[in-house]
Backbone bond lengths (Angstrom), bond angles and torsions (degrees), N, CA, C in turn:
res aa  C-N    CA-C-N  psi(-1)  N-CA   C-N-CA  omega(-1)  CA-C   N-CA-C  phi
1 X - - - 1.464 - - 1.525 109.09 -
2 X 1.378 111.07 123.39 1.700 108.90 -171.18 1.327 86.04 -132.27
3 X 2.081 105.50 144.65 1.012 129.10 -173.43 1.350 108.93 -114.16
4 X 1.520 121.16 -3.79 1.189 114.25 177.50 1.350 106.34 -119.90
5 X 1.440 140.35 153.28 1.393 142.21 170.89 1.435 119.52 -77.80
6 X 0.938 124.11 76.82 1.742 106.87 -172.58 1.486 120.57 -99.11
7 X 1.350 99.14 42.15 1.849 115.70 125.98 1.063 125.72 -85.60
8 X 1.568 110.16 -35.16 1.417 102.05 161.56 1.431 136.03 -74.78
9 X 1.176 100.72 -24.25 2.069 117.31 176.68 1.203 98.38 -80.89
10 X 1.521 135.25 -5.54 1.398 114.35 169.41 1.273 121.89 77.30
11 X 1.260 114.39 42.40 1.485 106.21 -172.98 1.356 116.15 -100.01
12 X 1.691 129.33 135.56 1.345 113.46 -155.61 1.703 93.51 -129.51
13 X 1.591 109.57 151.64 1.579 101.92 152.24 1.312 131.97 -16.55
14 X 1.611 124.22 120.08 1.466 114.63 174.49 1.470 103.57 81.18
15 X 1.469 136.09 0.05 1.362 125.84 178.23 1.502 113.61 -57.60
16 X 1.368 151.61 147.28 1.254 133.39 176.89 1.680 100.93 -92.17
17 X 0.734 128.62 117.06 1.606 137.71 -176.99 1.631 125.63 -115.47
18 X 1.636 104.97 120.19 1.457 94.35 173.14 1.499 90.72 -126.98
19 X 1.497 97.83 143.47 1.848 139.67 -177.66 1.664 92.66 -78.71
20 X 1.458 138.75 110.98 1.837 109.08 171.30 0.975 96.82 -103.11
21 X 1.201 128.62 140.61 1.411 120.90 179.80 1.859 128.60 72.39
22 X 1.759 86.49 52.96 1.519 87.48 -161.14 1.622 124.94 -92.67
23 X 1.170 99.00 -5.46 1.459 122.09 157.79 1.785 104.60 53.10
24 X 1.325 141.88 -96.01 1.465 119.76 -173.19 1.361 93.60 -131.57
25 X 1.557 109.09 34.58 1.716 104.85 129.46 2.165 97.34 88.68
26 X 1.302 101.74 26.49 1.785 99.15 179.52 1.294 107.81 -61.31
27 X 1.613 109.62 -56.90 1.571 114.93 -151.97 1.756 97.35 -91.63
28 X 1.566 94.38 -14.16 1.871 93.50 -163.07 1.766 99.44 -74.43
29 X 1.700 112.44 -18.25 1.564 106.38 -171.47 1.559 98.81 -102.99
30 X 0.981 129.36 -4.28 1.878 121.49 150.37 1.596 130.42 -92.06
31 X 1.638 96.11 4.15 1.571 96.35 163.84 1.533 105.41 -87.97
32 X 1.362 99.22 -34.74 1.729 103.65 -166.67 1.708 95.38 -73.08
33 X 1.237 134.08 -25.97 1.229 127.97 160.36 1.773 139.01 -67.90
34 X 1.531 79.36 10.88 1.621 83.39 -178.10 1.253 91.80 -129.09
35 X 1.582 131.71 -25.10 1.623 105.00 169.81 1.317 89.28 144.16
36 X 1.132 136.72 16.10 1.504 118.40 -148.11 1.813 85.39 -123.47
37 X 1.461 105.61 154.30 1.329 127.37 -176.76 1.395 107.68 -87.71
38 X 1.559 127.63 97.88 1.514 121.13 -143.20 1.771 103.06 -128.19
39 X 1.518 112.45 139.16 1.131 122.09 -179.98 1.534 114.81 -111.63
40 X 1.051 113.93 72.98 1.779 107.26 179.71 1.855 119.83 -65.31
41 X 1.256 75.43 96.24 2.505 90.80 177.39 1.326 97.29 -81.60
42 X 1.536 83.07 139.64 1.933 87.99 167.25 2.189 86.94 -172.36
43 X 1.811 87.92 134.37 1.683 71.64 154.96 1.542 127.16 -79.87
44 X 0.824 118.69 15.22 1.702 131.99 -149.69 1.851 80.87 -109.42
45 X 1.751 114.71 102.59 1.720 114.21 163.51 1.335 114.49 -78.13
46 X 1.463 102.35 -28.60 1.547 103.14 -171.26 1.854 110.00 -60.78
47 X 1.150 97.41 -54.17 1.627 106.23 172.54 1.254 119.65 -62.53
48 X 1.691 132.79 -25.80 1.184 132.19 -175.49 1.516 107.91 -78.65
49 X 1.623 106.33 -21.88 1.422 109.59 179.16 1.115 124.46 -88.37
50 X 1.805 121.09 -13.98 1.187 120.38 146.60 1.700 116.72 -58.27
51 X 1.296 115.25 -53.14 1.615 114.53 -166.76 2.191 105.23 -59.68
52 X 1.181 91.86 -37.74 1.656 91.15 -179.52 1.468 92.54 -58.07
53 X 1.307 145.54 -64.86 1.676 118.49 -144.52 1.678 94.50 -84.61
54 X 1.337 128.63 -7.96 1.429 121.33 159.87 1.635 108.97 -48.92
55 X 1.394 107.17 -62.37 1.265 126.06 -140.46 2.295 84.95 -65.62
56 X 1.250 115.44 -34.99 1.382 121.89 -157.22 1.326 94.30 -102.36
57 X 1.658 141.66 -10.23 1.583 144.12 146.01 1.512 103.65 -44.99
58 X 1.981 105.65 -73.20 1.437 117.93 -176.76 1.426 118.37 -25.75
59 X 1.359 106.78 -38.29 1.919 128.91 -151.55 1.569 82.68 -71.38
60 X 1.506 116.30 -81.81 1.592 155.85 -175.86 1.552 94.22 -38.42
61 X 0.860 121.08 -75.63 1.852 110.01 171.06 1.762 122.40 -68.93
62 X 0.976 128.26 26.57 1.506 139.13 -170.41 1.855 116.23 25.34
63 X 1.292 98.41 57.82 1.467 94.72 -160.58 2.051 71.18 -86.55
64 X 1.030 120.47 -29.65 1.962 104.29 -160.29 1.871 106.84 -96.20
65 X 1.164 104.31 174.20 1.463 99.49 179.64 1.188 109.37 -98.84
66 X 1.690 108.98 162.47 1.587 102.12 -158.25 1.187 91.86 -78.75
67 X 1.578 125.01 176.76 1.125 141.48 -119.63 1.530 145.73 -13.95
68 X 1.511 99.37 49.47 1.449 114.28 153.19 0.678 132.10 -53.53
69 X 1.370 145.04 170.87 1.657 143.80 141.13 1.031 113.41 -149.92
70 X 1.324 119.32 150.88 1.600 129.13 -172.66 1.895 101.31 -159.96
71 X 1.673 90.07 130.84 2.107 96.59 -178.38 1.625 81.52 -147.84
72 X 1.447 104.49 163.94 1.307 121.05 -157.84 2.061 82.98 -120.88
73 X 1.026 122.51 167.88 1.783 150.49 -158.45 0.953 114.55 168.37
74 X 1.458 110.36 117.43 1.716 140.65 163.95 1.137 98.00 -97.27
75 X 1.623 94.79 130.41 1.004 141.85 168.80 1.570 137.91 -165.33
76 X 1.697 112.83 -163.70 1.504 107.04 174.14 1.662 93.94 -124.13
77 X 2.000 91.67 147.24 1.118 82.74 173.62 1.261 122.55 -107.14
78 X 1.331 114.88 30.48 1.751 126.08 160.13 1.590 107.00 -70.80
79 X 1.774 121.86 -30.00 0.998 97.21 -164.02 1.317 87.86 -134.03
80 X 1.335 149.88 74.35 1.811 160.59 156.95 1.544 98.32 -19.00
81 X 1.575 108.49 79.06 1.719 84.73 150.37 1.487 140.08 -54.93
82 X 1.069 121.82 58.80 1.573 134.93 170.35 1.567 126.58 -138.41
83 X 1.418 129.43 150.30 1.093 155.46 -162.88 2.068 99.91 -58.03
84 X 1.037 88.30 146.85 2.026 99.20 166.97 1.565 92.28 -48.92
85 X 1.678 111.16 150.16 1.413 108.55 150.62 1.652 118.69 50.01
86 X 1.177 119.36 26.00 1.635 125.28 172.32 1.679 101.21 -87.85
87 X 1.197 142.87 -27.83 1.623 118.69 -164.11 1.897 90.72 -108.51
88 X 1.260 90.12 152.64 1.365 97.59 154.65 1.963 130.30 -89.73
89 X 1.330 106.66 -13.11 1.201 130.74 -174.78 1.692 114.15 -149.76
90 X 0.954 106.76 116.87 1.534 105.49 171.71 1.640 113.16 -132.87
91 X 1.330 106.56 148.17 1.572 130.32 -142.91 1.544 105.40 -132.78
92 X 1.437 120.16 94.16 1.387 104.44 164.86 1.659 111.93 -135.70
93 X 1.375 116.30 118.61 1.603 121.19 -148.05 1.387 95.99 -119.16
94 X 1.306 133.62 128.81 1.568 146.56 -177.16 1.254 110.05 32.19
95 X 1.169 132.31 75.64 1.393 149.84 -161.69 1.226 108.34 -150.87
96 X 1.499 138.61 -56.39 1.342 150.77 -159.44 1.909 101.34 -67.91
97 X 1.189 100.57 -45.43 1.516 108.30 -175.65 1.853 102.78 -47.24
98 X 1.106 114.45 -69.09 1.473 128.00 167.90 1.485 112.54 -30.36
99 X 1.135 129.40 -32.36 2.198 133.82 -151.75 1.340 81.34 -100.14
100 X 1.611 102.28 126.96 1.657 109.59 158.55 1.369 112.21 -64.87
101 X 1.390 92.64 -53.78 2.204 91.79 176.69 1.466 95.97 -100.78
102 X 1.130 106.76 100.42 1.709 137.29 122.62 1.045 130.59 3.06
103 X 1.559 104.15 -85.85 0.839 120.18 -168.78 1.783 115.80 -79.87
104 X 1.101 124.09 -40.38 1.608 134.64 154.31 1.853 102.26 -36.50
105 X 1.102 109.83 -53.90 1.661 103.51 -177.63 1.642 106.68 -54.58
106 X 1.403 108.14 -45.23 1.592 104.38 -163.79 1.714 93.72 -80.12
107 X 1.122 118.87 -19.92 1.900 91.13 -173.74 1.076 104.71 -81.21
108 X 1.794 125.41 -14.43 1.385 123.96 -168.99 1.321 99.23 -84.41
109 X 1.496 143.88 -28.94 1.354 152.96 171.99 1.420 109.07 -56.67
110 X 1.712 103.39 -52.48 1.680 100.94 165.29 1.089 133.46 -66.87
111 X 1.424 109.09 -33.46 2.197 101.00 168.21 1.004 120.99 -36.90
112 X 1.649 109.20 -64.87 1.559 124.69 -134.26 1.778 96.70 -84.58
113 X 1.864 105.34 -17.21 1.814 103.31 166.22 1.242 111.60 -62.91
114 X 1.523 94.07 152.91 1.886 102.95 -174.40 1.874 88.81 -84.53
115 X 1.364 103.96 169.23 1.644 102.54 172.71 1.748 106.62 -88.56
116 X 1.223 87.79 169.08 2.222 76.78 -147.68 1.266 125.35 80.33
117 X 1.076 130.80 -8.82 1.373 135.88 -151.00 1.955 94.05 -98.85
118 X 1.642 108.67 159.13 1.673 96.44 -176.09 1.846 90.82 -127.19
119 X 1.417 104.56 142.50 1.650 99.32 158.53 1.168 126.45 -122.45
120 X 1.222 153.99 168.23 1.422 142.27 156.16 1.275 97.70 -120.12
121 X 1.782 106.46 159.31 1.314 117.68 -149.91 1.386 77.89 -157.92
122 X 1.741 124.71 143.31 1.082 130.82 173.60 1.740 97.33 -156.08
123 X 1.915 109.39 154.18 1.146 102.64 -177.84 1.681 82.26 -154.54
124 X 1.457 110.24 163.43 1.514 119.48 170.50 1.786 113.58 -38.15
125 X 1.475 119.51 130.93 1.501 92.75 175.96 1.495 124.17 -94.99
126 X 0.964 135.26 174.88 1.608 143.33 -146.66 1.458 93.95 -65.57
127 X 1.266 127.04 -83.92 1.616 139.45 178.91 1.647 109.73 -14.07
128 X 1.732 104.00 -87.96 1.270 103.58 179.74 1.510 136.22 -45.91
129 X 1.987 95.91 -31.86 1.561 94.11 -173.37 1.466 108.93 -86.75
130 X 1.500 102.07 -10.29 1.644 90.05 168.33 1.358 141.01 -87.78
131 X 1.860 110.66 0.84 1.571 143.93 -171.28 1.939 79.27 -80.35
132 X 1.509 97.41 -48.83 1.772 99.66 -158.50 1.615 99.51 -48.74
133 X 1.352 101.31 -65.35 1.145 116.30 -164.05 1.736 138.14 -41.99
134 X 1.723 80.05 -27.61 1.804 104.17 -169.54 1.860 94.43 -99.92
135 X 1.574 118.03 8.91 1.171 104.63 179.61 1.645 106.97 -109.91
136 X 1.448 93.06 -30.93 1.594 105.84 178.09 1.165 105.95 -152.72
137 X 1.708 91.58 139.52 1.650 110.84 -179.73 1.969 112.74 -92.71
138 X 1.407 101.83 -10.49 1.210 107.05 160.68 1.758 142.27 -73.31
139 X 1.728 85.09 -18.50 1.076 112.30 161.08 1.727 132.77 -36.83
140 X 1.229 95.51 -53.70 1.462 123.97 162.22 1.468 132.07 -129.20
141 X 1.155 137.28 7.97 0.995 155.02 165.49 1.405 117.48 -78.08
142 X 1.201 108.38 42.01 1.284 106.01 173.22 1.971 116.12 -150.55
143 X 1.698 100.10 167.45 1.365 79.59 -173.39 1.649 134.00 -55.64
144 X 0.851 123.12 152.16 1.941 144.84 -157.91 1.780 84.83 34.20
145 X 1.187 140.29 57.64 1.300 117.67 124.92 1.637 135.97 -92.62
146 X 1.402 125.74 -169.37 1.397 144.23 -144.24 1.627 91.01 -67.80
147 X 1.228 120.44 106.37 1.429 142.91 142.17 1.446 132.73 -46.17
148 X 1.490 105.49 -12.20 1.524 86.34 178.86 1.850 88.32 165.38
149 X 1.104 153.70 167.50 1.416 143.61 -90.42 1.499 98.04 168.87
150 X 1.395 137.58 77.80 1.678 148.22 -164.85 1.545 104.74 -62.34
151 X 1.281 144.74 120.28 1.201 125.44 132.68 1.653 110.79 -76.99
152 X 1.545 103.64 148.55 1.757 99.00 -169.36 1.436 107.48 -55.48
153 X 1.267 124.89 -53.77 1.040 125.00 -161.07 1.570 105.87 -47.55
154 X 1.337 115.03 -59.44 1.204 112.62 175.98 1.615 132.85 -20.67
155 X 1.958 94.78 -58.21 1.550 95.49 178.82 0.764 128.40 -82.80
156 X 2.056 125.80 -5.75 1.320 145.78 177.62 1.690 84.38 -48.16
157 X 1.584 107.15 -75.76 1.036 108.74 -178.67 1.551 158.74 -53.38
158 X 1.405 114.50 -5.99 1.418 141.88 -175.53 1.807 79.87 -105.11
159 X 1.286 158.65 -1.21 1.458 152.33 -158.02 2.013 99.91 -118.06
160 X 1.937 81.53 -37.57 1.607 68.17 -155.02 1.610 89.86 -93.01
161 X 1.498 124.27 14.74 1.419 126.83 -172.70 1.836 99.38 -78.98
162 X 1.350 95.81 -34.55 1.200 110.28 -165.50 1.518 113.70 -82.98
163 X 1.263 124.38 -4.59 1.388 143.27 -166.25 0.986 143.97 85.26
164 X 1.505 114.80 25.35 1.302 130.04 -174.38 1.432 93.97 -112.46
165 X 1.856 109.22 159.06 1.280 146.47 171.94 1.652 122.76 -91.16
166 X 1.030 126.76 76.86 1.272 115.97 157.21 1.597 137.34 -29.82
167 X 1.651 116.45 117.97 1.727 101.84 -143.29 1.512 89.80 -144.77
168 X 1.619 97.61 3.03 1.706 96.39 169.71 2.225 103.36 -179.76
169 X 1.107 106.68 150.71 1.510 92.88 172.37 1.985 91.59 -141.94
170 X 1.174 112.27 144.67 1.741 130.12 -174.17 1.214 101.37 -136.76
171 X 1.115 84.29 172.18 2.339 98.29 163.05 1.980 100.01 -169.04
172 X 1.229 82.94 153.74 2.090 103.29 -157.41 1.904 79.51 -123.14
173 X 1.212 82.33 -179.42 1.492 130.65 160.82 1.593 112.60 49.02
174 X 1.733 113.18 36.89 1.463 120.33 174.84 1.319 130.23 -41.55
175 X 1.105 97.12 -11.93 1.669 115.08 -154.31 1.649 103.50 -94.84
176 X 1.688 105.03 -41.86 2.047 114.75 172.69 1.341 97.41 -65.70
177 X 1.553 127.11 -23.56 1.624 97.52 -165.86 1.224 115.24 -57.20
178 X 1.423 118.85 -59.94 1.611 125.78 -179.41 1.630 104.11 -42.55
179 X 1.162 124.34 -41.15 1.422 132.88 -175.00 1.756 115.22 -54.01
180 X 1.436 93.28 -33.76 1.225 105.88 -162.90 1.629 117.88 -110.39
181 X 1.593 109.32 1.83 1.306 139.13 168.08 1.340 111.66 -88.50
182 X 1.710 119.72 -43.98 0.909 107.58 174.30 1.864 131.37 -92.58
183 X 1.029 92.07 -5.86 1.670 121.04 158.89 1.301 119.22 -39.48
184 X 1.564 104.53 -73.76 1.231 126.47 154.65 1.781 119.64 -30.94
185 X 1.320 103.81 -75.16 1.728 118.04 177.30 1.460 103.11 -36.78
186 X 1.237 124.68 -47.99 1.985 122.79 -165.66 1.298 109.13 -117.86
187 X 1.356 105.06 6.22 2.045 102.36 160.29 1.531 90.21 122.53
188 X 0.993 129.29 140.26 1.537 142.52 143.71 1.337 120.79 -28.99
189 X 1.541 113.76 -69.22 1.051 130.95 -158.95 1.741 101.46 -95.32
190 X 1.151 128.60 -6.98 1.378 143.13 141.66 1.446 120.50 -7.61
191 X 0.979 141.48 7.18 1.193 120.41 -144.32 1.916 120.34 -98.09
192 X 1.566 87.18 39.28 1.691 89.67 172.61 1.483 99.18 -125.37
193 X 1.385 135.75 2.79 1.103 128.43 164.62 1.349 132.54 -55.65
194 X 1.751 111.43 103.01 1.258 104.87 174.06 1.849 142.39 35.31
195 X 1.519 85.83 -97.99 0.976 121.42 -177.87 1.858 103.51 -63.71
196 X 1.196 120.66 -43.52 1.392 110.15 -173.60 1.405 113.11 -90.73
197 X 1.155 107.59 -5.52 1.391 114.28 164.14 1.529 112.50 -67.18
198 X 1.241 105.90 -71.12 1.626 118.97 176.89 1.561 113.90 -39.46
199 X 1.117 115.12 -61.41 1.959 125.05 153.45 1.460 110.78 -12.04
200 X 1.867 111.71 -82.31 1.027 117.39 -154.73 1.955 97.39 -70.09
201 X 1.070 123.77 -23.52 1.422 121.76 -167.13 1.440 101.49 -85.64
202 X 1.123 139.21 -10.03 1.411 139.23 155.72 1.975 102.14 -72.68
203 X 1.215 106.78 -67.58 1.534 111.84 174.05 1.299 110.63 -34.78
204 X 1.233 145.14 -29.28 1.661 151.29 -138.26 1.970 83.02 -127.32
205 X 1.215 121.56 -43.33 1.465 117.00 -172.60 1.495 110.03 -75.08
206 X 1.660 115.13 -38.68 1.174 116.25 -167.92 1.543 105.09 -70.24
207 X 1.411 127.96 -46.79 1.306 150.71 157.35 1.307 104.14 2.52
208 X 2.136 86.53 -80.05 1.824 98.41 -164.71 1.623 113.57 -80.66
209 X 1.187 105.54 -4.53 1.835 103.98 173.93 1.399 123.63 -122.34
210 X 0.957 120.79 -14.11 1.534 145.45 167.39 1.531 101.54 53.57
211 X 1.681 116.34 82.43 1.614 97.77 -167.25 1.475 98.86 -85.79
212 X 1.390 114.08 178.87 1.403 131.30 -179.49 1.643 104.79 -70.56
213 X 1.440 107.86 -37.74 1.665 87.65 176.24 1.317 134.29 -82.27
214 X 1.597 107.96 -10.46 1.965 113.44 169.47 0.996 99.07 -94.70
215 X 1.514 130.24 -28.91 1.439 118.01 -167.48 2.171 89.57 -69.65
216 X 0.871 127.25 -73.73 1.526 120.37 -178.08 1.370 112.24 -48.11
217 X 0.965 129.04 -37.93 1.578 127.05 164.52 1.203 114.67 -27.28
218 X 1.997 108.42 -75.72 1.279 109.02 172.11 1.785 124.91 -62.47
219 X 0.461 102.86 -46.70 2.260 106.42 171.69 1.930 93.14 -42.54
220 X 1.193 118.37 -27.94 1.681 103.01 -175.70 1.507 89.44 -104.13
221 X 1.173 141.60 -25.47 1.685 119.49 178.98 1.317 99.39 -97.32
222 X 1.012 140.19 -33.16 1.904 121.54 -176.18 1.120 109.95 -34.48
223 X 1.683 121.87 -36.27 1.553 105.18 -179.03 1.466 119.06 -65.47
224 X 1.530 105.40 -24.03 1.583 93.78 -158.00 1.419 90.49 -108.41
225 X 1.605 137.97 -34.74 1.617 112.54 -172.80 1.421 81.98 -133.80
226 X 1.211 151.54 44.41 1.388 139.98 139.01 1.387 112.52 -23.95
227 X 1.441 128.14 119.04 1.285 136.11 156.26 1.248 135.65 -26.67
228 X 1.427 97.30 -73.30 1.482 112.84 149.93 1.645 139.43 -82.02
229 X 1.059 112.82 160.47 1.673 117.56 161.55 1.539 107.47 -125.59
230 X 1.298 102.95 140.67 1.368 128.65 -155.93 2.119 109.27 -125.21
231 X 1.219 108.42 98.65 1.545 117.24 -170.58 1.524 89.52 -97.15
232 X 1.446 98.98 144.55 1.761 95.90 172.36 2.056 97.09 -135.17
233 X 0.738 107.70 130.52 1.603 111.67 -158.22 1.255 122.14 -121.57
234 X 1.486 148.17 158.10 1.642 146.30 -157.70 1.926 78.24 -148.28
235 X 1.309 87.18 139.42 1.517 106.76 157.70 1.584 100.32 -113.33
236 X 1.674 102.95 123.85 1.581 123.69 -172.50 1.923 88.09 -60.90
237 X 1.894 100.40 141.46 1.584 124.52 149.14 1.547 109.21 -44.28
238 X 1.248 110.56 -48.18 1.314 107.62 -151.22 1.721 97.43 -114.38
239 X 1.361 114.36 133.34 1.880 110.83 -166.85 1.577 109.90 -59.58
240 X 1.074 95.90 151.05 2.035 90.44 168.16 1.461 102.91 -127.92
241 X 1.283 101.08 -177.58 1.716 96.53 170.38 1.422 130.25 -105.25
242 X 1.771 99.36 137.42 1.384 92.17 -167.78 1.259 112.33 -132.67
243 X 1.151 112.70 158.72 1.300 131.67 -160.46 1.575 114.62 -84.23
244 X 1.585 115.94 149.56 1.426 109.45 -159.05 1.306 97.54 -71.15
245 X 1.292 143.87 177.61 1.732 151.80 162.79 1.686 107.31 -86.00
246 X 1.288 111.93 144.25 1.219 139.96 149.48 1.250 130.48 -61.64
């Protein structure tokens, strides 16, 4: 399940790419399928050590093109061990919601982009995560969960403080909201209820077959209860001024 389009982010053969926050490796095993030279970050080893023997299966069955590469790095992403201007693309997808400082994550996302360089940035969107929220406090109330609740505008703005260009804004995954409303309603951790059973086994079908009628379903609700919101971003050639982080 991918929340970002990367036909639209432009991602090309040989792109140097880091995943922040790549967690069990969704978006990090369709970069490596398009050609791109890919760094999947996560503090999470346990999960990075699942995505590495993915990433070296992919290799071994020729699902990527030759000269790809893809290695997994733990770390934090308050503090990017890497150089000014090293990625050509940088990727950090429902992650931001979780970071007390925010704003420290996004300037560290903006360094390490080359200028020219494009990122997309996606976080829960305002509507749905706030239906979640007002249904269950378990929802997020728990350790490393959701800290705090984006209206877009907001992060448009904490992005472009930091020196980035806004060059497109979307939203995916219409289809989890209800999923994730009713989740909420019969417990989170619920997961033999009926009803959320039946949910997620449509979600898991639509996935692996992608029919024409959910796949259009969702393209007409993303606007209105899309899950996510989806920023797609240019770091300016030329420097601008930016503002310290939060």
């Amino acid at each position: 399940m991918l929340t970002v389009d990367f036909d639209r982010l432009g991602v090309k053969p040989g792109d140097k790419v880091i995943d922040i926050g790549a967690g069990a490796g969704r978006h990090s095993f369709e970069l490596y399928r398009r050609g791109a030279d890919v760094i999947a970050f996560d503090q999470n080893a346990d999960e990075l050590a699942d995505v590495e023997k993915m990433f070296v299966a992919m290799a071994e069955v020729g699902e990527v093109p030759a000269g790809a590469s893809a290695r997994v790095e733990v770390g934090d992403a308050l503090n990017l061990p890497y150089e000014d201007a090293t990625f050509d693309v940088v990727l950090i997808s429902e992650v931001l919601e979780h970071v007390p400082r925010d704003g420290r994550a996004i300037a560290e996302l903006t360094r390490i982009l080359k200028p020219g360089g494009v990122a997309a940035v996606t976080v829960p969107r305002w509507l749905p995560e706030k239906i979640c929220w007002a249904l269950s406090d378990a929802y997020h109330e728990v350790e490393g969960g959701h800290v705090r609740i984006y209206r877009a505008d907001e992060l448009a703005e904490k992005l472009t403080a930091a020196g980035l260009e806004v060059r497109g804004r979307d939203h995916a995954h219409a289809l989890h909201s209800p999923y994730w409303w009713l989740k909420c309603a019969v417990g989170v951790e619920n997961n033999d209820h009926p009803l959320a059973k039946a949910y997620h086994q449509v979600l898991v079908w639509d996935m692996m077959k992608a029919p024409w009628l959910t796949r259009t379903a969702e393209k007409v609700l993303n606007p209105v209860v899309g899950k996510s919101v989806v920023f797609y971003l240019e770091k300016p050639r030329e420097p601008s001024v930016v503002k310290a982080p939060r």
